[in-house]
C-alpha positions, 0 to 999 in steps of 0.5 A: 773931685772926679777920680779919673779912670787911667788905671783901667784899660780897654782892650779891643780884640780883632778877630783876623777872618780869613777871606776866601781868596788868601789861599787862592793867592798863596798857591798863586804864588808858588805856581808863578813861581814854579812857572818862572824856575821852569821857564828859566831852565828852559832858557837855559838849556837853549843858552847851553845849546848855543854855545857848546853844541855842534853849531855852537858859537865858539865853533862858528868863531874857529871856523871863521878864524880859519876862513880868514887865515886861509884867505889871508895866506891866499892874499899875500900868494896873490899880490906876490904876483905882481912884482914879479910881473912887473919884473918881468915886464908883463910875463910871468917867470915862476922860478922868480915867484918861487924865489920872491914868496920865499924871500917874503917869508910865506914858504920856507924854501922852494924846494920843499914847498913846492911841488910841481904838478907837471899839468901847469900847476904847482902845489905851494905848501905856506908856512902854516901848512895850508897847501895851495894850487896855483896855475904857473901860467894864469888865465884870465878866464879861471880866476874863481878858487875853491877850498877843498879839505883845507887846501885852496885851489887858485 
């Protein structure tokens, strides 16, 4: 009988040669890295930029809540008007306008919120402070508003 040769073992030793490219691809690495940190930053600081700076978005969004505060208070002036004409029948009577917008609730009273200017308009101060110009006798032909330190003229 042949004596098997389980109790002797071979080894086979790899020797790891290093190529010429695996520290190339290490440093690779760490400049993509760095590259990407870098350009993260960058993008960071527009993201900040935007949204706190001068003409950040949040002022942008104040500015427009504004904007349309304004012109809403404009609108209810405006429509106000018309009850008041058809009222009267076509003429326009301000001391009824005086009395309607306060009984509308857009000026507290009429006394204190408006301020006669004694060149045919009227200075109208609305409940939320904005003050407003309006013509007692309206011409068709100026119809255009400007807002002027946070004071629309109509």
């Amino acid at each position: 009988m042949k004596k098997s040769n389980l109790n002797t073992t071979s080894r086979v030793y790899y020797q790891h040669k290093p190529s010429i490219n695996s520290k190339a691809t290490t440093g690779l690495t760490l400049v993509a890295l760095v590259v990407t940190i870098v350009v993260l930053l960058i993008l960071a600081g527009i993201t900040i930029t935007y949204v706190v700076g001068d003409n950040s978005v949040f002022k942008q969004a104040q500015e427009a809540k504004l904007k349309t505060d304004i012109a809403g208070w404009q609108e209810r002036l405006e429509m106000a008007k018309s009850p008041v004409f058809i009222e009267g029948l076509g003429t326009f009577n301000p001391d009824k306008y005086f009395d309607y917008i306060q009984q509308q609730g857009i000026i507290n009273n009429k006394d204190t919120d408006v301020i006669d200017n004694e060149d045919g308009t009227c200075e109208v101060t609305t409940k939320p402070g904005y003050v407003f110009e309006i013509e007692l006798m309206p011409n068709p032909e100026n119809q255009q508003m400007e807002v002027i330190n946070q004071q629309l003229v109509l």
